[in-house]
ZAMARGU-4260 file (C-alpha; in steps of 0.2 Angstrom, whole numbers, plus 5000, padded with zeros to 4 digits):
<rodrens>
0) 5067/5040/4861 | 5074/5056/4865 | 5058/5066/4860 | 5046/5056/4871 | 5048/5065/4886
5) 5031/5068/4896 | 5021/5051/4899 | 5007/5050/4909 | 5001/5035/4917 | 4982/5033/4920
10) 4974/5020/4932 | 4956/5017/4932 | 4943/5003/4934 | 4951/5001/4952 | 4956/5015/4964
15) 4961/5027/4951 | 4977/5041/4948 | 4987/5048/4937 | 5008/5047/4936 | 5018/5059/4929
20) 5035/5054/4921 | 5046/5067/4913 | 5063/5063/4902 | 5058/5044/4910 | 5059/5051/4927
25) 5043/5048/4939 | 5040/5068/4941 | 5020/5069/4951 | 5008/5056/4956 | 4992/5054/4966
30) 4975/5044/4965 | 4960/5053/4962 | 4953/5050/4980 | 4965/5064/4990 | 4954/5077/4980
35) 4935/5070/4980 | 4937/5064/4998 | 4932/5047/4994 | 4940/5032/5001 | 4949/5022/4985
40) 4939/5032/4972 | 4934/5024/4957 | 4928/5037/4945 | 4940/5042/4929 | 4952/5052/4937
45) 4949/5069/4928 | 4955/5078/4947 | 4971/5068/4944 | 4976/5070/4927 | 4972/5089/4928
50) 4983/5092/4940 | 4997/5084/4934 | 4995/5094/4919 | 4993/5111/4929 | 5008/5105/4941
55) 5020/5102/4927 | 5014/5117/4917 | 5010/5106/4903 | 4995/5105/4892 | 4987/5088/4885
60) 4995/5091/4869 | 5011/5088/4877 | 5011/5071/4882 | 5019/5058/4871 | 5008/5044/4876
65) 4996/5040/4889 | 4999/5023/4898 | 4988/5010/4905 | 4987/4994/4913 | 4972/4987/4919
70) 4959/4978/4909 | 4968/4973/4896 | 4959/4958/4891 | 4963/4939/4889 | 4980/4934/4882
75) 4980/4925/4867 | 4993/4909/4862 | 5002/4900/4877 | 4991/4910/4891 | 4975/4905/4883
80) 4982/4885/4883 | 4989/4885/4900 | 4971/4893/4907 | 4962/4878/4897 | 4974/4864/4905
85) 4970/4872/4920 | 4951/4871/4921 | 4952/4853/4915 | 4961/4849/4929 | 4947/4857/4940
90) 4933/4848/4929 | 4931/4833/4938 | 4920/4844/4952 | 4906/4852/4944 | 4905/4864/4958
95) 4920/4871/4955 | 4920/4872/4937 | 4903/4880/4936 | 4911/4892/4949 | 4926/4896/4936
100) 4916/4897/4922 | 4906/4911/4932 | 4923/4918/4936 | 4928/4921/4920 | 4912/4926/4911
105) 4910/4939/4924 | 4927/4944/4922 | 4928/4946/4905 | 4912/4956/4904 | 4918/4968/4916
110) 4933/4971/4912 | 4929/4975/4891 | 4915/4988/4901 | 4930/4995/4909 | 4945/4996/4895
115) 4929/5003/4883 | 4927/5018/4897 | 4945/5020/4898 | 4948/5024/4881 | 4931/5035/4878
120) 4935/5047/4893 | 4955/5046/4888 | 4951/5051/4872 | 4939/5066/4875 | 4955/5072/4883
125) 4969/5067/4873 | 4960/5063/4858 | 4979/5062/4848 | 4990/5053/4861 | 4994/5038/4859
130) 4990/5025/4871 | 5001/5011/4877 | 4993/4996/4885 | 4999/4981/4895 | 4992/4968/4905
135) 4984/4972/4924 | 4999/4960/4931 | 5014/4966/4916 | 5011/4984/4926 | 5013/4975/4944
140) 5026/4967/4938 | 5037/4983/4930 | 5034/4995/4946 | 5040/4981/4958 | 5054/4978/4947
145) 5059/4995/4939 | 5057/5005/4956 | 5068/4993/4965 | 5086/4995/4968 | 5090/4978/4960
150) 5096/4972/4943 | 5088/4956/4944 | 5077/4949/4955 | 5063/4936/4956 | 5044/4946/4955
155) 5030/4940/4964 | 5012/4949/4960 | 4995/4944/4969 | 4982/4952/4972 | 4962/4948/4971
160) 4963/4946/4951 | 4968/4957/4933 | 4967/4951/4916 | 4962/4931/4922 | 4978/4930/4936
165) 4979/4933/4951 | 4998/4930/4957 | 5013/4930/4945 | 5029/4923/4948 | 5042/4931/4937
170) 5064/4932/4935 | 5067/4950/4929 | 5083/4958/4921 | 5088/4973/4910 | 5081/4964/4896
175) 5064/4960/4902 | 5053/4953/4914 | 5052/4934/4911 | 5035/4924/4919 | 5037/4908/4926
180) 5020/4903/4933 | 5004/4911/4935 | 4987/4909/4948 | 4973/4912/4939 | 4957/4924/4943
185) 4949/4907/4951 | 4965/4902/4961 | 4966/4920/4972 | 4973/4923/4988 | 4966/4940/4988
190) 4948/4932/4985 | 4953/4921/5001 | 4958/4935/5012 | 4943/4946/5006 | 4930/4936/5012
195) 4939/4932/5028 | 4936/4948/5029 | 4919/4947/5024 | 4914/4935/5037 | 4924/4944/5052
200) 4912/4958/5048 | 4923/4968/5037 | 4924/4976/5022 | 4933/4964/5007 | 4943/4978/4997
205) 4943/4989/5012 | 4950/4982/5028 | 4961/4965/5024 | 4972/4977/5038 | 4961/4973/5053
210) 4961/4953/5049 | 4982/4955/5048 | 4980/4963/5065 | 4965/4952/5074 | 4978/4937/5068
215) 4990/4941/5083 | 4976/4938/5096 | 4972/4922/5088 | 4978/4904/5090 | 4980/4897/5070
220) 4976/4880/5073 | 4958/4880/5079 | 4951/4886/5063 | 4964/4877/5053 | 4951/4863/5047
225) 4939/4875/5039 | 4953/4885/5031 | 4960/4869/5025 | 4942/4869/5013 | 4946/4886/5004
230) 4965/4883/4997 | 4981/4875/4998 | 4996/4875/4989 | 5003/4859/4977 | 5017/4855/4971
235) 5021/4873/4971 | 5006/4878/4964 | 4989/4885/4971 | 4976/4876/4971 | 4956/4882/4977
240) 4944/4872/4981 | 4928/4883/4975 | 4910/4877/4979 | 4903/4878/4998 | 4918/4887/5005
245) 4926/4896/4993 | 4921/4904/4977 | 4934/4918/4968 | 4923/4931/4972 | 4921/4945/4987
250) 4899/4940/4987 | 4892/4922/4986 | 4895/4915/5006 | 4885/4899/5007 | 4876/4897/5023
255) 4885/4880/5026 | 4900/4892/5025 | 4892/4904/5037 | 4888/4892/5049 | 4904/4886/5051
260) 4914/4901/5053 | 4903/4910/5064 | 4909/4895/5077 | 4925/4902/5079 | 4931/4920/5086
265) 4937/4930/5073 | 4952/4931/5078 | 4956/4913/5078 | 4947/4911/5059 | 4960/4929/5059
270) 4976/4920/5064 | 4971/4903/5052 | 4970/4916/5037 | 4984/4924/5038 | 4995/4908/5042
275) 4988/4901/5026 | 4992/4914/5017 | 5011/4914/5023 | 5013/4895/5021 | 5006/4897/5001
280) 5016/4913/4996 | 5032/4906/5008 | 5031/4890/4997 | 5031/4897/4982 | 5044/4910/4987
285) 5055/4898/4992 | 5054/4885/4976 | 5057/4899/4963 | 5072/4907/4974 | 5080/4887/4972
290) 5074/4885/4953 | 5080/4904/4948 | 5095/4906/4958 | 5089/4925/4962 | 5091/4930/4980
295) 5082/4948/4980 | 5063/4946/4979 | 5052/4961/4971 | 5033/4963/4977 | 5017/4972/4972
300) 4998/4968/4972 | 4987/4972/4986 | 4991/4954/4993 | 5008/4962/4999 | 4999/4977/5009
305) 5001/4962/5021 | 5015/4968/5033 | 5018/4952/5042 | 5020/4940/5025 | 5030/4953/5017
310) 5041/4951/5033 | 5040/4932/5033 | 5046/4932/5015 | 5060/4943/5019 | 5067/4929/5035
315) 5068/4916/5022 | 5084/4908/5025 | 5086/4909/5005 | 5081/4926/5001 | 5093/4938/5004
320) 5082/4955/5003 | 5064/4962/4998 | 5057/4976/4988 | 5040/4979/4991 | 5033/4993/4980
325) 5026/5009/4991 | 5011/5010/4981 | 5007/4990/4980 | 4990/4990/4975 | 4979/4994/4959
330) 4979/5012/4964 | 5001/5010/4959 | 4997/5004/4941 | 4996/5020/4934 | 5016/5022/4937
335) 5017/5001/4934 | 5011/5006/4914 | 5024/5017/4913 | 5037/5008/4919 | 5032/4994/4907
340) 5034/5006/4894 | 5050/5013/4899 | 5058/4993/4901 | 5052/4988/4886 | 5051/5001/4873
345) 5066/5016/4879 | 5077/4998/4888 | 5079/5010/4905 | 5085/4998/4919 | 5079/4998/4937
350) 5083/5012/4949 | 5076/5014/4967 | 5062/5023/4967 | 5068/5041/4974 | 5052/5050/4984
355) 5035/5046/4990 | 5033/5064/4990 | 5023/5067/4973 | 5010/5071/4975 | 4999/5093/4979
360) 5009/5105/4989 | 5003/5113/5004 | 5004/5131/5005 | 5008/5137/5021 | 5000/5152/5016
365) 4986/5147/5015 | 4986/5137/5029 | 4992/5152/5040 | 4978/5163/5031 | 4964/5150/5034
370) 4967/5148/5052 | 4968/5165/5057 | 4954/5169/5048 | 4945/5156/5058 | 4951/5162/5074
375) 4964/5148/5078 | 4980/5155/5087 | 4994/5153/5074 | 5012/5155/5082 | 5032/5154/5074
380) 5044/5147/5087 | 5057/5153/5090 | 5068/5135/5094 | 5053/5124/5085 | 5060/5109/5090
385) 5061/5112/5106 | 5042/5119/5104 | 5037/5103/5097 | 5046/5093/5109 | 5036/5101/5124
390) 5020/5097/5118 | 5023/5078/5112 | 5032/5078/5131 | 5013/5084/5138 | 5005/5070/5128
395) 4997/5079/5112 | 4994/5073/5096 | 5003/5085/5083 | 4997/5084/5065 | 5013/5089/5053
400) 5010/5094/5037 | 5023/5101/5024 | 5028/5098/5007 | 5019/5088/4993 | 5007/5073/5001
405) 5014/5054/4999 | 5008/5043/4984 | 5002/5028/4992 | 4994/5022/5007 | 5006/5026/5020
410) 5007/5044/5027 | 5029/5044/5028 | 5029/5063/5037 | 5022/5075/5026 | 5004/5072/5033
415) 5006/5062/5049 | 4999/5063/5067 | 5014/5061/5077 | 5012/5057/5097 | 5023/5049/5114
420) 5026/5035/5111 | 5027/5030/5129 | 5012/5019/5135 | 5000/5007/5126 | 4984/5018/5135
425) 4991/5033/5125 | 4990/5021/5109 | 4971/5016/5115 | 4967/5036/5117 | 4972/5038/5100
430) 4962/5024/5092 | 4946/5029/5104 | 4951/5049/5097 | 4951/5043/5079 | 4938/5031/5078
435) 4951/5015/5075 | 4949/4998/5081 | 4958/4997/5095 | 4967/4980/5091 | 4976/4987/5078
440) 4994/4994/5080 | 5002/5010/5075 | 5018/5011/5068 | 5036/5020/5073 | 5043/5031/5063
445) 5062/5028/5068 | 5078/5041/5062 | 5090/5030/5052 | 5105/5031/5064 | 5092/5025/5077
450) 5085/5011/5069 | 5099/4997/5072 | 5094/4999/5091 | 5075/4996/5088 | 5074/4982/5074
455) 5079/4965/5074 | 5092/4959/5059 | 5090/4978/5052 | 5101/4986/5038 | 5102/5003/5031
460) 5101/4994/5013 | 5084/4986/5016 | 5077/4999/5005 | 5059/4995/5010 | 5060/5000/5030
465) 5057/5019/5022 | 5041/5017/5016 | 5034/5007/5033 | 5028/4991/5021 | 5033/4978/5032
470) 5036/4972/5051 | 5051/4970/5059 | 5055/4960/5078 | 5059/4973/5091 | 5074/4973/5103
475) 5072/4971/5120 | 5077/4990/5123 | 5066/4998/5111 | 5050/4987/5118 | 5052/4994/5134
480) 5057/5012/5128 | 5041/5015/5117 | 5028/5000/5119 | 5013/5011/5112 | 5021/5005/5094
485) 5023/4987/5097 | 5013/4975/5092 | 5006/4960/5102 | 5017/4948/5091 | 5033/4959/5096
490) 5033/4966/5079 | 5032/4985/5070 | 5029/4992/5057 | 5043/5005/5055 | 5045/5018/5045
495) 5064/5021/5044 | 5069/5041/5040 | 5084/5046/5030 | 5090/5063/5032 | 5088/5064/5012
500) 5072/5058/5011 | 5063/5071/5024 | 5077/5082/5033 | 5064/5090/5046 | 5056/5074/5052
505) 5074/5065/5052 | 5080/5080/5064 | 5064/5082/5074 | 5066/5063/5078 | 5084/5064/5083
510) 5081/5081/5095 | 5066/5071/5103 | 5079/5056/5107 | 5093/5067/5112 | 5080/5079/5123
515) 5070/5061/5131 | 5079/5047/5125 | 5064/5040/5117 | 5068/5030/5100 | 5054/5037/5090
520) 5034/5044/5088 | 5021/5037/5085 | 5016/5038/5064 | 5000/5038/5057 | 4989/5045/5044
525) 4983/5064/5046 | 4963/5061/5040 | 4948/5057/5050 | 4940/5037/5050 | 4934/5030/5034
530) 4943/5046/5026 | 4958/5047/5013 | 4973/5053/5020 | 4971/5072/5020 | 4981/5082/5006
535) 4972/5099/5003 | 4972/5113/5014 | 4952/5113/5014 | 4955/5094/5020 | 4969/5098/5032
540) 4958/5112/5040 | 4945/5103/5039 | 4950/5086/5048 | 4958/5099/5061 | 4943/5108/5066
545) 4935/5091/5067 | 4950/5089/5080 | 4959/5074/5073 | 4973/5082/5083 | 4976/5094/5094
550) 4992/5106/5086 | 4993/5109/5067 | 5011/5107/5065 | 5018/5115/5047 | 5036/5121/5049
555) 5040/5134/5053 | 5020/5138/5061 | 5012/5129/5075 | 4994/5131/5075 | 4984/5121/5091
560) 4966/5120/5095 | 4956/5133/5102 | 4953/5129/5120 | 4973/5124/5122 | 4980/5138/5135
565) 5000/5133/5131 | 5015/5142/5131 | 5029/5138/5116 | 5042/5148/5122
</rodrens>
């Protein structure tokens, strides 16, 4: 294997990128929409691929094989049997079995559309590479297991559906990844959610994050009954109920449907949803940790974007810690592919995924070029902390740029708008500023040594606080010292830095506590509403003079809006 040293990774059908791994080491990586400027693009990824290819200074003859693992059509054998059991114990409702049947027809059309694009537009480019294929939830599975810092662990994927499932339950060693029980497409909690979103007035796909956040302001039990008619879990196993209020699809809302939920607030039909969802996956958590025996859970699907149930899963008295993988969603199976391969064919074990940070480099030339060309005041500090410390202390919001953007959907510093955390109304300004619905929260970004003062039952081996994927409790001192971040609930969603993950923001955060005491800033994603987190200079100048903050912070320059008269010295 020693000769199979470039493999690229390719996503498309869903939010689509390209992964980069060289001598079986993830090398670059990023999804096509950070350089099209559209939200979860969907298009073939030729932005992507290209500049994995520039970046690495490789051409397409010089990849070994192209991976993918998306549509990769209907199991045959044991999969096929347990899928045809499975009906018949839906058939004795025709509603329901007319809504499977539409479920997989559908399905299986779309998906044969989709693997037949891939492979035309793959092969125009690399028209002698071999292509490695595995299943939509086999490439869930391998990025939540292989990117983890465990040996073994139990794998849970969900998500709205790939390949006819649309959650896995799996024990995962060295040797393999094993399943255990499957959902399928029909039985999906991401379908559930999805049109919860749907009928709060949402967009299913887009925003399941402003259901998680309504949920806190909502009382579970008043909707509990119509929530009761879409799913449930059974013996361990989940079990929809399609027909009037539920079918596994983000369209198709009956008006008796309609009717019923628009009899509720959204946020109590918000808090019913997202306690469902905690009770099903719990469950099943739960029983396969007692069955297996293994302790360290793995996650990935778009189902855990879901801060507060990957926090739930995590207080299990059973489970002794989780992995949610960064990039969770479809837009993370171009890296899952390879990882598949990588278990499988060169028998690499799992290792912790070592930087978000893969994705283009800024150029602080041309960022220092731009700017001054376009009249904005551009000034190197002397003592930048202290610089940077003055204006968060006089309440701006600071955009800080540097460094290759993240790969996923969480901004982790290198294209952040930072800000005081000091009051909730600063945390309204900056909703109101940035177009953002004001009932949801922004999240800390916390220095490691600080961390064990703000969150609850923390440890500097839960891998996953880095990559601000789940909630935590707040102590009592760190909700009083920076409220803006806290959620309703009590709860954040931290980011926890390590000085050899990003040694400026780790020292920024600790000169900022040791200059005001304050436990950490407010993160969240440099872009302007609706847009992909910004990643080129064109995007980063561009969301700037559209005055998504007002100081351009990219060490060791400050630039700040126009009409700012401040002093930095």
């Amino acid at each position: 294997m020693a000769s199979k040293n470039n493999l690229l990774g390719i996503c498309a059908g869903g939010p689509s990128g390209a992964a980069l791994f060289q001598n079986e080491k993830l090398t670059l990586a990023v999804n096509e929409e950070r350089f099209t400027g559209i939200k979860l693009d969907r298009s073939y990824p030729h932005n992507s691929i290209n500049w994995c290819l520039k970046e690495s200074g490789l051409s397409n003859k010089d990849i070994d094989a192209i991976c993918y693992g998306f549509s990769n059509g209907i199991e045959q054998g044991d999969f096929m049997a347990s899928m045809i059991k499975r009906i018949y114990e839906y058939s004795d409702n025709p509603k329901s079995l007319k809504a499977i049947c539409e479920r997989l027809s559908v399905e299986a059309e779309v998906d044969s559309k989709k693997r037949k694009s891939f492979y035309e537009e793959t092969s125009k480019i690399f028209s002698e590479v071999p292509i490695y294929s595995c299943s939509h939830h086999q490439a869930h599975q391998a990025c939540a297991y292989m990117a983890s810092p465990f040996k073994k662990a139990l794998v849970i994927t969900s998500d709205g559906r790939g390949d006819f499932e649309s959650l896995t339950v799996s024990a995962a060693n060295s040797k393999g990844i094993n399943k255990i029980y499957s959902a399928f497409s029909w039985e999906s909690l991401g379908y559930f959610y999805g049109r919860i979103t749907h009928l709060c007035g949402f967009k299913p796909e887009r925003h399941e994050g402003k259901i998680l956040g309504l949920s806190a302001h909502g009382n579970p039990k008043i909707a509990k009954k119509l929530i009761d008619k879409m799913v449930d879990i059974k013996d361990g196993k989940i079990c929809t109920f399609p027909g009037d209020f539920y079918t596994p699809f983000f369209t198709n809302y009956s008006k008796r449907l309609k009717k019923e939920a628009s009899e509720f607030s959204r946020e109590d039909l918000a808090a019913a949803t997202q306690l469902k969802l905690e009770e099903v996956v719990c469950n099943i958590v739960s029983k396969n940790v007692h069955k297996t025996g293994l302790k360290n859970i793995c996650l990935a699907g778009g189902v855990f974007s879901n801060v507060r149930l990957n926090q739930k899963i995590r207080e299990l008295p059973e489970v002794k810690d989780v992995f949610v993988y960064p990039n969770m969603g479809d837009d993370g199976l171009c890296a899952g592919a390879v990882y598949h391969k990588l278990l499988y064919e060169h028998k690499i074990s799992s290792s912790p995924i070592k930087s978000l940070y893969l994705g283009p480099k800024i150029s602080n030339d041309v960022l220092l070029s731009t700017l001054n060309k376009k009249g904005f005041k551009v000034e190197k500090p002397d003592k930048l902390y202290d610089s940077i410390v003055k204006l968060l202390e006089e309440e701006q919001v600071i955009a800080l740029v540097q460094g290759r953007t993240e790969f996923g959907p969480r901004a982790l510093g290198n294209r952040s708008i930072l800000l005081t955390p000091d009051s909730e109304s600063l945390s309204n300004f900056l909703n109101k500023r940035l177009n953002r619905n004001d009932f949801m929260p922004f999240a800390p970004v916390i220095a490691s040594n600080l961390a064990k003062h703000c969150l609850v039952n923390y440890s500097k081996s839960q891998f996953s606080a880095r990559h601000m994927v789940m909630t935590y409790d707040v102590s009592p001192k760190f909700k009083k010292n920076s409220p803006a971040v806290v959620h309703v609930d009590s709860t954040v969603r931290p980011q926890v830095v390590f000085k050899e993950d990003n040694l400026f923001l780790y020292e920024l955060l600790n000169h900022w506590y040791n200059k005001t005491g304050k436990l950490c800033l407010i993160n969240t994603s440099f872009n302007l509403h609706e847009n992909p987190i910004a990643s080129l200079e064109k995007d980063i100048i561009y969301s700037f003079e559209s005055n998504a903050a007002d100081c351009l912070l990219f060490p060791p320059y400050i630039s700040y809006q126009k009409e700012m008269e401040l002093s930095l010295y």
